[in-house]
N, CA, C and O atoms as a DFTB+ gen file, in Angstrom:
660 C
 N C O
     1  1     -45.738     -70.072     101.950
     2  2     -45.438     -69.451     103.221
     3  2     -44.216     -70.069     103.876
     4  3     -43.477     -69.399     104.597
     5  1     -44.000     -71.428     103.603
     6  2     -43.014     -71.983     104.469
     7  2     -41.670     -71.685     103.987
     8  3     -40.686     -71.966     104.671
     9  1     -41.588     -71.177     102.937
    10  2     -40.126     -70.734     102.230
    11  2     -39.815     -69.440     102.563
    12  3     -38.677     -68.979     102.645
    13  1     -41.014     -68.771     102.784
    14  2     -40.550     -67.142     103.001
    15  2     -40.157     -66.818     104.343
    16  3     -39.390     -65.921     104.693
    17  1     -41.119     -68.127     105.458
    18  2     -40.383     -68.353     106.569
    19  2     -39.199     -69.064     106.690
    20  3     -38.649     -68.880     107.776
    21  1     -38.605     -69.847     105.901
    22  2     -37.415     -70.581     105.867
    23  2     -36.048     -69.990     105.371
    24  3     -34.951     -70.495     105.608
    25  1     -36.356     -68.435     104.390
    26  2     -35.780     -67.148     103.920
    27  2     -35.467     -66.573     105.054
    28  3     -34.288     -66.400     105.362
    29  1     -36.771     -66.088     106.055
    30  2     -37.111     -65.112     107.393
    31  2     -35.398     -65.607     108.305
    32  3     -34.446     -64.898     108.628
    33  1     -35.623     -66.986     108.455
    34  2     -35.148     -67.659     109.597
    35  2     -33.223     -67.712     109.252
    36  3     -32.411     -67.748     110.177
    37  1     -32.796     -67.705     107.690
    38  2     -31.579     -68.397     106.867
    39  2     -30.855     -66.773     107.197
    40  3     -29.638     -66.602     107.267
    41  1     -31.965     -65.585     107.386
    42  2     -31.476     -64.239     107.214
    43  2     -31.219     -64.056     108.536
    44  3     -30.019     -63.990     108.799
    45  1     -31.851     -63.971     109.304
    46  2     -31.931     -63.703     110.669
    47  2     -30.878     -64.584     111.202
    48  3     -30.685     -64.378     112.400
    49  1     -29.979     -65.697     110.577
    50  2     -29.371     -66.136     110.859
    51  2     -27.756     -65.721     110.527
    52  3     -26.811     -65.772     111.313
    53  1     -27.752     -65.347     109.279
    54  2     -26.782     -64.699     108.716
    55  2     -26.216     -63.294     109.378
    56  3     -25.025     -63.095     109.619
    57  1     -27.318     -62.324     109.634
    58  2     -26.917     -61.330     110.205
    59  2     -25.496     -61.038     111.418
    60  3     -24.692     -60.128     111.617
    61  1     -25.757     -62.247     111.949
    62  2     -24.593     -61.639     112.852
    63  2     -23.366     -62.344     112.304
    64  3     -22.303     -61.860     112.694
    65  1     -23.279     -63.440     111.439
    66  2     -21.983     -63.177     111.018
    67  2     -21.754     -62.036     109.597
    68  3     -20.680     -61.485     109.355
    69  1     -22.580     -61.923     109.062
    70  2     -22.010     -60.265     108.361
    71  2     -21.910     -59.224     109.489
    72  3     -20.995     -58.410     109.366
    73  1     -22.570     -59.137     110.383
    74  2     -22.203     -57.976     111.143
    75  2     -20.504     -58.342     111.811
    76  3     -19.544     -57.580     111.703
    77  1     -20.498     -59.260     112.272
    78  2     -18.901     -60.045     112.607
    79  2     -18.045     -59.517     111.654
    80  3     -17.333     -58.559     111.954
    81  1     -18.005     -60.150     110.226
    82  2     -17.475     -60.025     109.405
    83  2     -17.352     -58.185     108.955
    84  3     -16.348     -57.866     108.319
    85  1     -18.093     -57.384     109.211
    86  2     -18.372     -55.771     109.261
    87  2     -17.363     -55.196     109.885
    88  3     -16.538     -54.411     109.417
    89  1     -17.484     -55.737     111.281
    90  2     -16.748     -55.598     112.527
    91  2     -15.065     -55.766     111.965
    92  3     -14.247     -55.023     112.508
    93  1     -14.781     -56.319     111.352
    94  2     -13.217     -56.842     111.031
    95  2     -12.754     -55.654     109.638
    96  3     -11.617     -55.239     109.410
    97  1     -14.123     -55.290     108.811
    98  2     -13.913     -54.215     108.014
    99  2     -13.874     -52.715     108.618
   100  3     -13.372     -51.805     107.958
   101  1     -14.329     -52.533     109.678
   102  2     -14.519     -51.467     110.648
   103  2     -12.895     -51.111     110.876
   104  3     -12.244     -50.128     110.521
   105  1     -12.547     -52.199     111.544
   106  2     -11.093     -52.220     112.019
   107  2     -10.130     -51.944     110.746
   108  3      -9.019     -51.657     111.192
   109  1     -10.133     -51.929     109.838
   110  2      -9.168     -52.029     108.338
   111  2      -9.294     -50.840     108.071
   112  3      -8.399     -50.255     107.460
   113  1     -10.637     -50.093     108.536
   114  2     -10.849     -48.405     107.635
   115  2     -10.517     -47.417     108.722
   116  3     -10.955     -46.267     108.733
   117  1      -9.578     -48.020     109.797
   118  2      -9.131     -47.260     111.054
   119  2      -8.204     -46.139     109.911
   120  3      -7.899     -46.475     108.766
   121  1      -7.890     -44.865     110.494
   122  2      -6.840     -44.060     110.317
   123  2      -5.152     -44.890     110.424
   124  3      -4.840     -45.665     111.328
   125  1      -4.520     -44.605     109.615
   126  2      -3.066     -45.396     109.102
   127  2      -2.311     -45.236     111.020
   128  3      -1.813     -46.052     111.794
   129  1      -2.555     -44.017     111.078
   130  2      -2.069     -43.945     112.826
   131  2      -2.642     -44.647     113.617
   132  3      -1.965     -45.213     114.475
   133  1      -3.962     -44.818     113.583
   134  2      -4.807     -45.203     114.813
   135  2      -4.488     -46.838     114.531
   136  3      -4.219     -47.456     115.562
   137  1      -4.479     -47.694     113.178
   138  2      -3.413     -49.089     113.162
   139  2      -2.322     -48.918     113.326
   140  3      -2.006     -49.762     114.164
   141  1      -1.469     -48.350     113.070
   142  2       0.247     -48.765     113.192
   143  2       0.599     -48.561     114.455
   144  3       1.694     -48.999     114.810
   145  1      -0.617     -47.541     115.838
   146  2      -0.092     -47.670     116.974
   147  2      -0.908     -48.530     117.827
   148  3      -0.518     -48.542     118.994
   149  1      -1.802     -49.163     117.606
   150  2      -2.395     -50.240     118.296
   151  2      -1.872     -51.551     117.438
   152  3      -2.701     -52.433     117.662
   153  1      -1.451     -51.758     117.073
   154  2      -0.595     -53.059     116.016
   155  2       0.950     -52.609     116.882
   156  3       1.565     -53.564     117.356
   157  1       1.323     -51.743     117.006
   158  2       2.764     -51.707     117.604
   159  2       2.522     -51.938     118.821
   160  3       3.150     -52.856     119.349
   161  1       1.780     -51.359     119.425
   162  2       2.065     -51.288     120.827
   163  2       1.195     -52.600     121.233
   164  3       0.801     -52.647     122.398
   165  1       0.928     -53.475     120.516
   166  2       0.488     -55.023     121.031
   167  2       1.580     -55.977     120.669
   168  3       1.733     -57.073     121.210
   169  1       2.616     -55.301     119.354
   170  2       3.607     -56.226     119.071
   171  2       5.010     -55.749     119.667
   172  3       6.100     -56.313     119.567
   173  1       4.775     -54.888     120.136
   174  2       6.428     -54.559     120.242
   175  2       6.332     -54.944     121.975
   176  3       5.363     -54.832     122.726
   177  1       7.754     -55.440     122.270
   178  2       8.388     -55.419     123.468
   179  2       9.092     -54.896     123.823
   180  3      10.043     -54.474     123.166
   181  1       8.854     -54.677     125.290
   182  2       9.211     -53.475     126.398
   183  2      10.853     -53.460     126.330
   184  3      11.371     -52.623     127.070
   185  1      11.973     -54.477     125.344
   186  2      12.980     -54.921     125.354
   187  2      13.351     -53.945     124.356
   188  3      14.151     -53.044     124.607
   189  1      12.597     -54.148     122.829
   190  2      13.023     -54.071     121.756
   191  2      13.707     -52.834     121.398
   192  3      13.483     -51.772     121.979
   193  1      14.582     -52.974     120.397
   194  2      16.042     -51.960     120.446
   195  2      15.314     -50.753     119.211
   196  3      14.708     -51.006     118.170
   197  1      15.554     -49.840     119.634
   198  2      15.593     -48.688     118.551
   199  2      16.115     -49.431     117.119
   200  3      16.596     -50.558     116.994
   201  1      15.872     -48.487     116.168
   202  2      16.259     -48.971     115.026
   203  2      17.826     -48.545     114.826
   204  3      18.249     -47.472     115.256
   205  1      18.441     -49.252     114.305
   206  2      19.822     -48.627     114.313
   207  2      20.018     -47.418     113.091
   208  3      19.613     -47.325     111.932
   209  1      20.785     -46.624     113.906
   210  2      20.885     -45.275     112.558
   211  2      21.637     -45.167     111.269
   212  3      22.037     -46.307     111.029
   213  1      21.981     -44.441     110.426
   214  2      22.692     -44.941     109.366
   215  2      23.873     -43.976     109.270
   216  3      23.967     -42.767     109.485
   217  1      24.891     -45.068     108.810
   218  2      26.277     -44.984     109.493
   219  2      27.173     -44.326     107.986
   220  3      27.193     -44.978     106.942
   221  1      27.806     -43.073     108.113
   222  2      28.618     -42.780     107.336
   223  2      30.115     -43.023     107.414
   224  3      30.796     -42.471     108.279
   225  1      30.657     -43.903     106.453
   226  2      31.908     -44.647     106.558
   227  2      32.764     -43.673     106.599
   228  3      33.801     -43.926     107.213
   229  1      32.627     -42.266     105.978
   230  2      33.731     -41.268     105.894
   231  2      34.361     -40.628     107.232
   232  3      35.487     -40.152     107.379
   233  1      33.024     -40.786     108.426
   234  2      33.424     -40.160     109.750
   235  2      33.642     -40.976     110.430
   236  3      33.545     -40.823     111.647
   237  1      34.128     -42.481     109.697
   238  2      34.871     -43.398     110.729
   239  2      36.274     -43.156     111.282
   240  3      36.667     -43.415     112.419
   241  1      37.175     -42.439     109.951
   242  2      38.598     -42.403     110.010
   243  2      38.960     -41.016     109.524
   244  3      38.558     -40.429     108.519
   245  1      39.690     -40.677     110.329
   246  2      40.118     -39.438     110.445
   247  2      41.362     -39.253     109.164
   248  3      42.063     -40.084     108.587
   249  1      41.241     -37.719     109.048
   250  2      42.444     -37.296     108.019
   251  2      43.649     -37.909     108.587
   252  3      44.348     -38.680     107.929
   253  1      43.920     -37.555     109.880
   254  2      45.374     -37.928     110.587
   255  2      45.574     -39.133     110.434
   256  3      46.731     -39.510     110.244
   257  1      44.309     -40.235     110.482
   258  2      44.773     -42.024     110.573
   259  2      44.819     -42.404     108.946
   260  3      45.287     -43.509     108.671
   261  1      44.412     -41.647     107.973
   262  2      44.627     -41.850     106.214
   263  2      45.977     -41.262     105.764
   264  3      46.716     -42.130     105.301
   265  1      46.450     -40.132     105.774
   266  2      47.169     -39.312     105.090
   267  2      48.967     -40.016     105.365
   268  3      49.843     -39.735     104.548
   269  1      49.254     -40.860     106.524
   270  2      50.322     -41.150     106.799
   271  2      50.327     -42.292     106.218
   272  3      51.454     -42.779     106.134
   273  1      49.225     -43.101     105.645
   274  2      49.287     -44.509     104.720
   275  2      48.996     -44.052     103.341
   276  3      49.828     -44.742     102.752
   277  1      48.501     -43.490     102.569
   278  2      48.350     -42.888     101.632
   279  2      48.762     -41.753     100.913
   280  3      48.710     -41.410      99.732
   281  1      49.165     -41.293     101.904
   282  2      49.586     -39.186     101.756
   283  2      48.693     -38.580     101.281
   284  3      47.546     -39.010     101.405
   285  1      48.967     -37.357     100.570
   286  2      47.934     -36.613     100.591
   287  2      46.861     -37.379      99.420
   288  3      47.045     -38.078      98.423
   289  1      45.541     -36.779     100.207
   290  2      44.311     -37.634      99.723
   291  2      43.060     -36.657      99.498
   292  3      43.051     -35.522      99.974
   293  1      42.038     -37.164      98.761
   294  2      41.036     -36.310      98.678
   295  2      39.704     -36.228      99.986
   296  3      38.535     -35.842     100.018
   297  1      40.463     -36.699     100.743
   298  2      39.805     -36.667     102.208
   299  2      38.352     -37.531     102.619
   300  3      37.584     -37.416     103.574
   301  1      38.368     -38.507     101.340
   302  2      37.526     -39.556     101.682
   303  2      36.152     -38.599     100.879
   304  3      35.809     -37.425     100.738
   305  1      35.695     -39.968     100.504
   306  2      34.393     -39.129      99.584
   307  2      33.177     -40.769      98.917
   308  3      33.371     -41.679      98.111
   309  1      32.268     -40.458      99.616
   310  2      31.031     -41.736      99.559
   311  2      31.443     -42.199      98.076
   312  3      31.638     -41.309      97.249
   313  1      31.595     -43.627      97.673
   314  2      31.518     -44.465      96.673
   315  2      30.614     -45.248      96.644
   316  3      30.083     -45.686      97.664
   317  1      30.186     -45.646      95.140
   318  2      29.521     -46.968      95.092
   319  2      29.980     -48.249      95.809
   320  3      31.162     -48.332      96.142
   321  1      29.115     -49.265      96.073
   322  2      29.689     -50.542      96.620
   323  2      28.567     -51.309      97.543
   324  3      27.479     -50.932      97.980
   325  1      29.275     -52.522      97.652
   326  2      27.919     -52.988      98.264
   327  2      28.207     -52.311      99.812
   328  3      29.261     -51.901     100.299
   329  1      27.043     -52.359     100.286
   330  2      27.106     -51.579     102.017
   331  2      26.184     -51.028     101.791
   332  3      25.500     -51.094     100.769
   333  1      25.929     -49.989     103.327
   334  2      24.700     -49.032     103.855
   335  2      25.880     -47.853     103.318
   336  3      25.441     -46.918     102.649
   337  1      27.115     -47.896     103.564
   338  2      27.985     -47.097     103.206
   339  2      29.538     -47.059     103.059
   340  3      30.351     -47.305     103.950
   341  1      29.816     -46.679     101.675
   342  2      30.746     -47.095     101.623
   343  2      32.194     -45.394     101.342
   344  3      32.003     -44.285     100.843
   345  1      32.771     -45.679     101.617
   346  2      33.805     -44.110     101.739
   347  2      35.458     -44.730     101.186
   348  3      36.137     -45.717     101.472
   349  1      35.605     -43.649     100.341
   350  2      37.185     -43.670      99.452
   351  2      37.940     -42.554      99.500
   352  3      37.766     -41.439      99.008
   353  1      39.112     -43.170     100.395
   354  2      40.144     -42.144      99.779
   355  2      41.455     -42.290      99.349
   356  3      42.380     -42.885      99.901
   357  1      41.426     -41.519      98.025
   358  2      42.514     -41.644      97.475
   359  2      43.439     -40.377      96.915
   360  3      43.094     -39.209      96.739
   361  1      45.055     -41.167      96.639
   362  2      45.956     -40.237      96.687
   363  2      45.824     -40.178      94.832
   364  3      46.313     -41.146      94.251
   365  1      45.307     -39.288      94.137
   366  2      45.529     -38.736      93.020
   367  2      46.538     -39.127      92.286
   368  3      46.496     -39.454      91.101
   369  1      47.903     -39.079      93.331
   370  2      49.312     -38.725      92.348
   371  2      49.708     -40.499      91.642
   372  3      50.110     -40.900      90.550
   373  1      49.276     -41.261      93.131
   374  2      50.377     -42.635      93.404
   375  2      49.220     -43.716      93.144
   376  3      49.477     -44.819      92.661
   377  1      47.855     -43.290      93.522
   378  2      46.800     -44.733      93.385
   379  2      46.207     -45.032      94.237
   380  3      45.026     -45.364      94.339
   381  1      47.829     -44.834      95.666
   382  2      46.962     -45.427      96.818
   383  2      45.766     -45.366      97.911
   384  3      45.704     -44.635      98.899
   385  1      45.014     -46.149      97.550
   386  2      43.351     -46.171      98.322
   387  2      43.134     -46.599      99.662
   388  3      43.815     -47.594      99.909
   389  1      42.369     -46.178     100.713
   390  2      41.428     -46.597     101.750
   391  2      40.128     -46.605     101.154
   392  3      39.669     -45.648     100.530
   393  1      39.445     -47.855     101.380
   394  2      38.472     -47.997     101.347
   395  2      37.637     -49.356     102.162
   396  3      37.735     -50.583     102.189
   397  1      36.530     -47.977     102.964
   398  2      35.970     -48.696     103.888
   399  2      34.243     -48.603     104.008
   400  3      33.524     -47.609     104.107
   401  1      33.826     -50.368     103.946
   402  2      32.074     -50.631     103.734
   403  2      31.544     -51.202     104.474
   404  3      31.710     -52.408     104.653
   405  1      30.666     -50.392     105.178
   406  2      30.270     -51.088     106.405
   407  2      28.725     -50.826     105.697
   408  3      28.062     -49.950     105.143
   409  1      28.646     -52.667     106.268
   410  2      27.256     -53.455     105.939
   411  2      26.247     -52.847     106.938
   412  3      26.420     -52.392     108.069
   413  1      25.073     -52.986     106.129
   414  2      23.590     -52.964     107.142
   415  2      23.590     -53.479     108.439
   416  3      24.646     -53.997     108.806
   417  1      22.631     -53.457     109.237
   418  2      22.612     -54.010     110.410
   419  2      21.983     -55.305     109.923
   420  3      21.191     -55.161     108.992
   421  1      22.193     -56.626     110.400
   422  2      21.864     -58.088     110.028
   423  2      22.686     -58.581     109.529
   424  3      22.659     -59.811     109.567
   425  1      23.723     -57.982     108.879
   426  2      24.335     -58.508     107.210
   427  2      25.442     -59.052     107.841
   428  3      26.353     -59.296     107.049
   429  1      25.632     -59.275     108.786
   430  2      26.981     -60.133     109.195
   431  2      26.716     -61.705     109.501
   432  3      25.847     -62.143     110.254
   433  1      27.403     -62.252     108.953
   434  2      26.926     -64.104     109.276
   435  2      27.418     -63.886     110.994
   436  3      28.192     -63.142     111.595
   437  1      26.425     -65.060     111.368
   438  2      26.668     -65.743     112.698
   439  2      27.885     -66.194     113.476
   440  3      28.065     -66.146     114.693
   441  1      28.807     -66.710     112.373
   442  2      29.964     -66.910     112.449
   443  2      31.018     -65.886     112.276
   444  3      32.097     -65.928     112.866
   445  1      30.722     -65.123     111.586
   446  2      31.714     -64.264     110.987
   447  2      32.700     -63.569     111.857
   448  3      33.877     -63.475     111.510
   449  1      32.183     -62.998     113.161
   450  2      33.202     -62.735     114.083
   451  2      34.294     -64.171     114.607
   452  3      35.459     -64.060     114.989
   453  1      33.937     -64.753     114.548
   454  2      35.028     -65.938     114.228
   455  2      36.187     -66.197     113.814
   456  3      37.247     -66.653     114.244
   457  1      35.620     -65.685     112.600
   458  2      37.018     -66.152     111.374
   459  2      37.814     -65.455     111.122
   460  3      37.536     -64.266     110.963
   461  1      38.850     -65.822     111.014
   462  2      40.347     -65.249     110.783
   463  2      40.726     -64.586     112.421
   464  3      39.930     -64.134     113.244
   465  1      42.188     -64.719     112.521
   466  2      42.302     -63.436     113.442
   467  2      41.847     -62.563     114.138
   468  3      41.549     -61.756     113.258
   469  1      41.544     -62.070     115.117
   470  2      40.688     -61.125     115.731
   471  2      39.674     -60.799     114.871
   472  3      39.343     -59.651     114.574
   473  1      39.089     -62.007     114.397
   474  2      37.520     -62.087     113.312
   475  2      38.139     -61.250     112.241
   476  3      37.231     -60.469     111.958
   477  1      39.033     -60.999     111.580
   478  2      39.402     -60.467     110.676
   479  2      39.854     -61.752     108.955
   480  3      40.891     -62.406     108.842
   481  1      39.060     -61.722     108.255
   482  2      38.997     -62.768     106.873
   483  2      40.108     -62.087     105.779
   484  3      39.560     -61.328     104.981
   485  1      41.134     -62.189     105.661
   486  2      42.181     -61.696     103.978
   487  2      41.540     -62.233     103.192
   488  3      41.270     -63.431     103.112
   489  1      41.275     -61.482     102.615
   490  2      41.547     -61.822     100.686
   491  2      42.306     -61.484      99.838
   492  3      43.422     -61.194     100.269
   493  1      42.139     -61.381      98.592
   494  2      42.843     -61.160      97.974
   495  2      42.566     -59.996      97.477
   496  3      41.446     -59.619      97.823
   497  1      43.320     -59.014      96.572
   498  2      43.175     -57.730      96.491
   499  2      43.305     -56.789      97.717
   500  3      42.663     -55.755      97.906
   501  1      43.979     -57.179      98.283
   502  2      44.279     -56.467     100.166
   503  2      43.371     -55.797     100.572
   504  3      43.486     -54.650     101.004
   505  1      41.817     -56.766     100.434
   506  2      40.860     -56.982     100.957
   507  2      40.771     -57.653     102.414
   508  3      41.119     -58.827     102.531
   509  1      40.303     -56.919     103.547
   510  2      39.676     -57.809     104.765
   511  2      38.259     -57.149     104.728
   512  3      37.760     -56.075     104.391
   513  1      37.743     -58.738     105.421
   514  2      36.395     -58.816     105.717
   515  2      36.263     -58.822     107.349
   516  3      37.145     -59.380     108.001
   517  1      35.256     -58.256     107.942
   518  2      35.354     -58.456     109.580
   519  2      33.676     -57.937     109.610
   520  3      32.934     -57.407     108.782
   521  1      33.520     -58.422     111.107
   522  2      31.944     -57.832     111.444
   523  2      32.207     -56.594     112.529
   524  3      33.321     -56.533     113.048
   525  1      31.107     -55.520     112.908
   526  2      30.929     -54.963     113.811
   527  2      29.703     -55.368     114.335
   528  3      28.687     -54.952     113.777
   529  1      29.587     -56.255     115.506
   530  2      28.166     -56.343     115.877
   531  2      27.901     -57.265     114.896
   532  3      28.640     -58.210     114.621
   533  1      26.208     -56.845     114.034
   534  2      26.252     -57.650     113.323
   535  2      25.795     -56.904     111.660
   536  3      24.793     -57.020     110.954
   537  1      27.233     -56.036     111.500
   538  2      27.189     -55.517     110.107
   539  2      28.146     -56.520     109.950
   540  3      28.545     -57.324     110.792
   541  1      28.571     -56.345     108.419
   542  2      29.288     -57.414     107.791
   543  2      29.844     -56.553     106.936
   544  3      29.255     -56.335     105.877
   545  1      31.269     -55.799     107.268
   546  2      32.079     -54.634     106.755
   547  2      33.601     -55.104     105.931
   548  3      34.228     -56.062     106.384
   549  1      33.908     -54.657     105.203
   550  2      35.400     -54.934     104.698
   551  2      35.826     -53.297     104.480
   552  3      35.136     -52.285     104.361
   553  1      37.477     -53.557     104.486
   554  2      38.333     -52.684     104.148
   555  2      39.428     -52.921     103.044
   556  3      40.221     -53.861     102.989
   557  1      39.322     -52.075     102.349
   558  2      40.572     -52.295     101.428
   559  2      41.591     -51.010     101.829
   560  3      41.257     -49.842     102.028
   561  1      42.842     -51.558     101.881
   562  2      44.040     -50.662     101.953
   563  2      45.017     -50.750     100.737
   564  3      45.942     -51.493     101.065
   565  1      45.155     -50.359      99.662
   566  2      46.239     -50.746      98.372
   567  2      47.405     -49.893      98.846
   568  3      46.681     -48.898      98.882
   569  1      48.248     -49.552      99.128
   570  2      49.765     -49.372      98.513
   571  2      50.916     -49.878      97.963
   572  3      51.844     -49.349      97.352
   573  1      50.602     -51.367      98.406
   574  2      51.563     -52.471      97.553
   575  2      50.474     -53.090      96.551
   576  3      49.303     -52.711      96.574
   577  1      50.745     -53.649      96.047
   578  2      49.678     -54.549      95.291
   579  2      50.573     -56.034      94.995
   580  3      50.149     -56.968      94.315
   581  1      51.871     -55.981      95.671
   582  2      52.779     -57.496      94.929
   583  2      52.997     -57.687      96.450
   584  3      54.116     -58.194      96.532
   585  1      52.492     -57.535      97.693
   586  2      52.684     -58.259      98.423
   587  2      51.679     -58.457      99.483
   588  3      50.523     -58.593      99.081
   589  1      51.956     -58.518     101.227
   590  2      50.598     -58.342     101.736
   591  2      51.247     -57.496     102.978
   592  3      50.918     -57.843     104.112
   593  1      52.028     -56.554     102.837
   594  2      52.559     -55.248     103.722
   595  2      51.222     -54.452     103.896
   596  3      51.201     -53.502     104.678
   597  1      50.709     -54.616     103.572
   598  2      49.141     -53.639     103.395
   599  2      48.147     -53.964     105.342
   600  3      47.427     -53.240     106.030
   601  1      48.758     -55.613     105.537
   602  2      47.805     -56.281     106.521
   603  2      47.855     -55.193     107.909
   604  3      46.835     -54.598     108.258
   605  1      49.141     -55.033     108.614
   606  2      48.577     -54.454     109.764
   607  2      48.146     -52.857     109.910
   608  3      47.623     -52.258     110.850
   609  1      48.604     -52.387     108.524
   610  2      47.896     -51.444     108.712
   611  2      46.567     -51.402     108.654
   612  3      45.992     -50.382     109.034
   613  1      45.392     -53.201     107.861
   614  2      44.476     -52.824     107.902
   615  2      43.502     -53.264     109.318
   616  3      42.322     -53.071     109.613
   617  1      44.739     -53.996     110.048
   618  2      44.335     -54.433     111.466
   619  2      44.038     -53.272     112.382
   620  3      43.052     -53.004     113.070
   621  1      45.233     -52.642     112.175
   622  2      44.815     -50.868     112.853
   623  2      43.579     -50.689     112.724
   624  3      42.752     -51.083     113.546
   625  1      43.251     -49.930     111.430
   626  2      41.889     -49.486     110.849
   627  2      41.116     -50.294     111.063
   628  3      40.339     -49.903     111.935
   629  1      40.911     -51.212     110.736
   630  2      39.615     -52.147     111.541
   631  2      39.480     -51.776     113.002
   632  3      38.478     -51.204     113.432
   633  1      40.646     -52.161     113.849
   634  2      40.840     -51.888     115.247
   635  2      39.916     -50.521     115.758
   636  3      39.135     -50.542     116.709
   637  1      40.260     -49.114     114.722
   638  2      39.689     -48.039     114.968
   639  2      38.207     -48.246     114.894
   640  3      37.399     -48.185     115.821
   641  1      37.918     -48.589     113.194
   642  2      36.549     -48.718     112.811
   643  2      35.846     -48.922     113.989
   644  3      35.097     -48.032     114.389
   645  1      35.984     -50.054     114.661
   646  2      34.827     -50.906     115.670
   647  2      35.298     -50.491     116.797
   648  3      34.804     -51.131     117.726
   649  1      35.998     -49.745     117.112
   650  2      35.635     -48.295     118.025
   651  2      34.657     -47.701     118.445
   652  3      34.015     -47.792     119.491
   653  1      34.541     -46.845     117.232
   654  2      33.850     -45.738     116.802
   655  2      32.277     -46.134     115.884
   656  3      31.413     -45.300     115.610
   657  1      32.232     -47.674     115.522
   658  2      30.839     -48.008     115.017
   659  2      30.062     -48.293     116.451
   660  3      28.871     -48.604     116.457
């Protein structure tokens, strides 16, 4: 008898933490809506920014601001590359390219508006690097390739870019 009461008492004891433990499975088999808006609306703040939208590099720069550095061009057209997006245009006849990649939102270092010139980084291959905010974008401009005549025109275009981003 004293075991089946000592069973009685070990159960009667257990119960409310399985029912506890129930309680936390209750909450998990909610509808995907009925969690993601009581989980948001306990985590999010009354501050927090929309998500940022996604940015097409081709409707940064206009035919009129390409065609007088390049001439006639195929009017810009999405390329591979690293970025959220990246846009090329080039002149068929001669070579010469615009090409402009603007990074995700985050992807810009801390520093990066910093460096170089009006935060503008040269490289090589008449490559600049610069941030908007905090994408982390470069431009390439080629029409020379043996010197660095390429630079203020890509100061312009940057100048525009972060305009219009």
């Amino acid at each position: 008898m004293k075991r089946s009461s000592l069973a009685a008492v070990c159960l009667l004891a257990l119960v409310p933490v399985l029912a506890a433990c129930g309680s936390d499975t209750a909450t998990d088999t909610q509808a995907p809506d009925d969690r993601s808006s009581s989980s948001a609306s306990a985590s999010k703040e009354p501050d927090a920014a929309a998500p940022a939208k996604k940015v097409d590099a081709c409707t940064l720069l206009k035919p009129a601001e390409i065609t007088p550095i390049i001439g006639q061009n195929d009017g810009g057209r999405p390329d591979s590359g690293v970025g959220e997006s990246v846009c090329l245009w080039e002149n068929a006849e001669t070579y010469h390219s615009v090409t402009l990649s603007i990074g995700s939102p985050g992807t810009a270092a801390s520093d990066q508006s910093d460096s170089g010139a009006d935060g503008i980084s040269f490289g090589s291959g008449n490559m600049a690097e610069f941030a908007v905010g905090d994408r982390a974008c470069t431009l390439q401009v080629v029409t020379s390739v043996t010197d660095e005549s390429d630079r203020p025109t890509m100061v312009k275009l940057i100048g525009l870019v972060r305009t219009r981003l």
